[in-house]
VOSEKOL-952584 format. One record per atom (N, C-alpha, C, O): z, y, x; residue in one letter. Coordinates in steps of 0.02 Angstrom, whole numbers, plus 50000, padded with zeros to 5 digits. Example, Ala and Ser with C-alpha at 12.3 -4.5 7.8 and 13.67 -1.06 7.14 Angstrom:
VOSEKOL-952584
503904971650660A
503904977550615A
503904983550660A
504234983450712A
503544988850642S
503574994750684S
503945000250645S
504025005750670S
This chain:
VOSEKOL-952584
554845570855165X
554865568655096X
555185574055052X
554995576154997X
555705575555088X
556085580755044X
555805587955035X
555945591854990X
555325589155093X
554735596855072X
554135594455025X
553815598554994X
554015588555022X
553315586454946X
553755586554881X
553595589054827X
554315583754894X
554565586354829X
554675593254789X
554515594954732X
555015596454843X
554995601854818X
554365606254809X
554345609954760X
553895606154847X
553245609154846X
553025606054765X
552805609854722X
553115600554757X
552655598054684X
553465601654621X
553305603454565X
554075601954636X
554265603854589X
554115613954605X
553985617754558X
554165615554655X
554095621054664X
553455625054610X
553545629754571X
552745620754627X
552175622154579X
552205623254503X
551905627354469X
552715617754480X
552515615854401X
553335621854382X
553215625754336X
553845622354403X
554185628354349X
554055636054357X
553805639654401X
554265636554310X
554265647554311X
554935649354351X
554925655154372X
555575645254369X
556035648254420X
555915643454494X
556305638954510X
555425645154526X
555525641354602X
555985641854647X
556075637754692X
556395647954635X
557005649554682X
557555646154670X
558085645954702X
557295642054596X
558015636554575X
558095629854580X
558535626054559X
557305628154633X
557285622354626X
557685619654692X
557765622654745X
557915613454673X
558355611654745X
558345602454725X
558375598454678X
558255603054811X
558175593654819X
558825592654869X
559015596054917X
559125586254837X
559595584454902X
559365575854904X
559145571654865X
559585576354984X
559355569654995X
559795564055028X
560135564355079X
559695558254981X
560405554255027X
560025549255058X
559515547955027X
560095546055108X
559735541155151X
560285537055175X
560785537955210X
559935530755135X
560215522755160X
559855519355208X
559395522955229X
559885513655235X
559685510055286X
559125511655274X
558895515255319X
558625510055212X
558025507555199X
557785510155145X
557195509955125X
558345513055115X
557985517055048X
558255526055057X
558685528055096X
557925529655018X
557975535655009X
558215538354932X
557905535154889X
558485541254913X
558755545854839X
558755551954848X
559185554954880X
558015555854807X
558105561754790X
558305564754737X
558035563754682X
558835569054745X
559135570754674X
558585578054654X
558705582954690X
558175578754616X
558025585754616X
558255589854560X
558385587954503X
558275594554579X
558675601654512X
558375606554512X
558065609554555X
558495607654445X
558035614554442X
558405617054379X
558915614354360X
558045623454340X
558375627954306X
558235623554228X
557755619954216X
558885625554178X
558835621754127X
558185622354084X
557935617854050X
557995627454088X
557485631454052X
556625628154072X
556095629154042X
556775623154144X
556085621554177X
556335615054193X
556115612654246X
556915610154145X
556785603254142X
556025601354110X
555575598454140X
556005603654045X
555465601154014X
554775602054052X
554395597254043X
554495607854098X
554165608954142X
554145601354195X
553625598854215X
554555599754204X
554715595754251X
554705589254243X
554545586054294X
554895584954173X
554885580654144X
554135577354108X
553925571554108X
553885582654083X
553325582954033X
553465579053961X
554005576153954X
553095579153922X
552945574853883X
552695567853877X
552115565853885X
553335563953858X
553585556553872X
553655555153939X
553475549753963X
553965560753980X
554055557254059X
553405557554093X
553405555654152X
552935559154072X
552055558554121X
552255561454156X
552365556954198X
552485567654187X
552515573954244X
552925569154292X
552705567554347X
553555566854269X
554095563754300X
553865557654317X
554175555054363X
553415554654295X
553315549054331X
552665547854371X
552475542654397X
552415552854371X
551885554754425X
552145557754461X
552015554554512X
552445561954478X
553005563754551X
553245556654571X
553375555654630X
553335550454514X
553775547854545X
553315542654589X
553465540054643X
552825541854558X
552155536154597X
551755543054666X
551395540954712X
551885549154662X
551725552654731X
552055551254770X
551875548954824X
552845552454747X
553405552154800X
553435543954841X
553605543654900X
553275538154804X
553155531254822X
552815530854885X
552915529154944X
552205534154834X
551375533054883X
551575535854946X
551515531454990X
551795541354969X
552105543455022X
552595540555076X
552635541755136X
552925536555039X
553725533755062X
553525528455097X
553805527155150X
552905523555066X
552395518955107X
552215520255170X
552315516255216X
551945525755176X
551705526855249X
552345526455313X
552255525555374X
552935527155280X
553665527555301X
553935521855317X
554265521055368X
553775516255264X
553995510055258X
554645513255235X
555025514955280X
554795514255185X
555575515255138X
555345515555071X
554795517355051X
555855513555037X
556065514154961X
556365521654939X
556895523954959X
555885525054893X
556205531154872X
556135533954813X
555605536254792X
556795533854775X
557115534954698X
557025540154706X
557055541954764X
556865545854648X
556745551754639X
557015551954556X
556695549554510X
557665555354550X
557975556154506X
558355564554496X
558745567754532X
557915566754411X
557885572654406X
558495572654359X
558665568954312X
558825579154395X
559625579954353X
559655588054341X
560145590554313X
């Protein structure tokens, strides 16, 4: 989970060497924090959240095949 993330934030900024995922794992759910460079939030976010919330329905669709719950929260 934690290499699709970064692979899809890796694609969309101009600093890939800044992007970084950490991952905390609960019983049943998952929290990815991802980061990246200030300059490639907006890259990352899009306009009104579309970018960010299509990572966030990939990262889901994925987490299914897993059977877990997984928050993907960009800081």
């Amino acid at each position: 989970m934690k290499e699709l993330l970064e692979q899809i934030a890796k694609s969309l900024v101009s600093n890939p060497d800044d992007v970084n995922v950490t991952e905390i794992e609960d019983d049943n759910s998952l929290i990815l924090e991802l980061r990246v460079a200030e300059e490639d939030m907006g890259k990352v976010i899009g306009k009104q959240g579309r970018i960010a919330k299509a990572i966030r329905v990939v990262m889901k669709a994925a987490a299914i095949k897993e059977n877990k719950r997984v928050v993907v929260e960009i800081i």
